[in-house]
Structure formats: structure tokens, C-alpha cells
N, C-alpha and C positions, 0 to 999 in steps of 0.2 A: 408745156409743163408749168406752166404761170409764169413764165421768163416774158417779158417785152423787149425783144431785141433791136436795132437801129443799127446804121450804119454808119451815122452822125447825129446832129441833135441840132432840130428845128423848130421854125413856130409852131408847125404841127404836132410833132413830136411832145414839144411842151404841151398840147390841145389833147392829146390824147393820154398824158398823161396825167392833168388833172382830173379830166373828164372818169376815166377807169382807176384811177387812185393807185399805178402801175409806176416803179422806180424803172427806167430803159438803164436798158446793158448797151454802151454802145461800142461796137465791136469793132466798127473802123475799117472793114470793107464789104463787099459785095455781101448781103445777104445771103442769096443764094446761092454763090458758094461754101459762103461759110457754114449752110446748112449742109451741103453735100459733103462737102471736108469730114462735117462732125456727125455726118448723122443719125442729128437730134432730128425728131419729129414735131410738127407743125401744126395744132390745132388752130391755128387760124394766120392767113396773111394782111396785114391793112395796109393798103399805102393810100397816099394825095398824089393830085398832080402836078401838086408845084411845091417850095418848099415854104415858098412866105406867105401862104393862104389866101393868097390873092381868088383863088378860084375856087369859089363858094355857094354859087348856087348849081340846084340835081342839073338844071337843063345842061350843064356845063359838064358833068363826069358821065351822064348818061349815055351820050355815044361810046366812052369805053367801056365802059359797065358793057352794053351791046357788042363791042369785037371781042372783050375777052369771055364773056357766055358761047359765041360762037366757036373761036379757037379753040375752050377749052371744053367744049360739050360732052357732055359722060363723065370726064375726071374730074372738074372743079365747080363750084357753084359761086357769082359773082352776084353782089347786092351791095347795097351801102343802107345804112343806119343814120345816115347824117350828111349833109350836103359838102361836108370834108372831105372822107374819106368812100374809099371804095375796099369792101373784104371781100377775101377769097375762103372758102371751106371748101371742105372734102364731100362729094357727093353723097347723101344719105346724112349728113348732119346740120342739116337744115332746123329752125324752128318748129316747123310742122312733123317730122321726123320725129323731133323729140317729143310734140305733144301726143302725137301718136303712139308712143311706145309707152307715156305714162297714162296714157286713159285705157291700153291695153292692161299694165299691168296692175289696175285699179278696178277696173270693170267698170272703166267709167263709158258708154256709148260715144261715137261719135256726133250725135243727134245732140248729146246733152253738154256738146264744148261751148265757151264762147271763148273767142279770143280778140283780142283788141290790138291793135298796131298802127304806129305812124309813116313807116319807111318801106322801103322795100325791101330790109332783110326781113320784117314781119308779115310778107305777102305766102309764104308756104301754110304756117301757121292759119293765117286769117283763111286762107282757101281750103285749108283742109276741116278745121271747126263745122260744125252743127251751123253756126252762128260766127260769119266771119265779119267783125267790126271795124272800120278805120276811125280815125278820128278828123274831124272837121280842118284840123292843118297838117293832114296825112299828103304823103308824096300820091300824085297823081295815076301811078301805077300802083298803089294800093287801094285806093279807093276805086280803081278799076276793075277788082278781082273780092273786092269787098261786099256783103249783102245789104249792109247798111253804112252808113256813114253818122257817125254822133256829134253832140259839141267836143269844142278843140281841149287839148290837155289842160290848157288855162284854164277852163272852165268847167272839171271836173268828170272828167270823157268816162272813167273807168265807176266811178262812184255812179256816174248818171245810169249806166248800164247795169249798174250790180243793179241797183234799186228799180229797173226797170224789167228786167228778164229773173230778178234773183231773188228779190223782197216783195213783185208786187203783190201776194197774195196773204200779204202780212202789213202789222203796224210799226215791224222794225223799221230804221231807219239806219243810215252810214255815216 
């Protein structure tokens, strides 16, 4: 419900609360009970794996990214957005998921998506598009599953693309 809850307050903590512009609640015990206690419902879980951010590169959370996709197969969907953190969603609410449901109820084709992403919570999305785009400093598992690869966000990944599949048959310009 747009609540950021914690259990304490850390470097992380503070990382993700600039980053999402989100004030934490911090509740002062176990999360997961404290959801089960109250049960409030959960649009999304993030944690780190440490609390002083020491551990910050993907090759580093990718093996748990990998045992909790396996444990939690059918119920939860596991990805990370950033070489911090790793999310947990609810199966069917994926990126692709939702782009799917809006080009359904636009009458947009799938032929005629394109989507762009750097991470691998933007791998559902990217693979399910007409047109699935990573970007040139895209995590490794994305540009895996990706049909193309562009320049990096620094260098205008999205803008290059609009102008390239979306203007080129025009003198507009981005």
C-alpha cells in the first residue's frame, strides 16, 4: 500500500530510500512476522545481503537470486533492479505481465512493443515485446534474453531507440 517498511535502518535502507523517494516505517522486528501478525499485504519484498553495502556487484547476489527462484517456483518471482538489492513479487506481476495487459487493453499488438531495460527485473518485459532492447550496461542476463542490445543509458539508450524504430520514417527529431 505504498508503506516502506524495515525492521531497522541502514546504509541500505537509506540507498533505497533516496533512490524511491519512500520515508521507511521502521517496525523494530522481524518483517515477516510482523506481516503475518498484521496481515497487511505485500506488493513487493527487497532486501540486501548485507547491511553496510559492502556487497555490490550482480555476480555477488546472483546465486541467491538463483536458490530463492528455485525454492520459491510458482509462488514468487525473484530479480534485482540494481546490484544492491534483490525483489521478490507475486507471480503474474511481473513487468511483462503488465505490459501485456496494457497493449491488450489498447489494442496495442505484441509485434508493435518495444521495451528497453537494464536489469533483470526488466528481462519479462524485454522478452515478451515485438522488440525486446537491453542497454549496452544492461546486466548480462538481460542482454541474454534481449533481441538487440543499444548504447548505454549514458548515452541516450531510449532516445536512440525511439529515433531509430519510431521516427525513422520521418524528420522529427527527440
Amino acid at each position: 500500500n505504498g508503506d516502506y517498511l524495515v525492521n531497522r535502518f541502514t546504509k541500505r535502507t537509506e540507498h533505497y530510500q533516496k533512490v524511491n523517494n519512500l520515508e521507511p516505517i521502521v517496525i523494530g522486528e522481524d518483517v515477516v512476522g510482523y506481516v503475518r501478525k498484521t496481515g497487511i499485504k505485500l506488493d513487493k519484498i527487497v532486501f540486501g545481503l548485507d547491511d553496510d553495502g559492502l556487497i555490490n556487484k550482480y555476480e555477488q547476489i546472483e546465486p541467491t537470486i538463483e536458490k530463492y527462484i528455485e525454492k520459491y517456483k510458482g509462488r514468487l518471482i525473484f530479480n534485482s533492479s540494481n546490484t544492491l538489492l534483490i525483489e521478490a513479487i507475486s507471480v503474474g506481476c511481473g513487468k511483462g505481465e503488465a505490459v501485456a495487459y496494457l497493449a491488450e487493453k489498447y489494442g496495442i499488438k505484441r509485434e508493435e512493443v518495444i521495451c528497453i531495460g537494464d536489469a533483470l527485473n526488466d528481462a519479462s518485459m524485454v522478452e515478451w515485446a515485438g522488440k525486446g532492447v537491453a542497454v549496452a550496461n544492461a546486466t548480462f542476463d538481460l542482454k541474454a534474453v534481449a533481441d538487440e542490445i543499444t548504447v548505454s543509458c549514458d548515452e541516450d539508450a531510449v532516445g536512440t531507440v525511439i529515433r531509430k524504430y519510431c521516427l525513422e520514417d520521418t524528420n522529427e527529431s527527440v
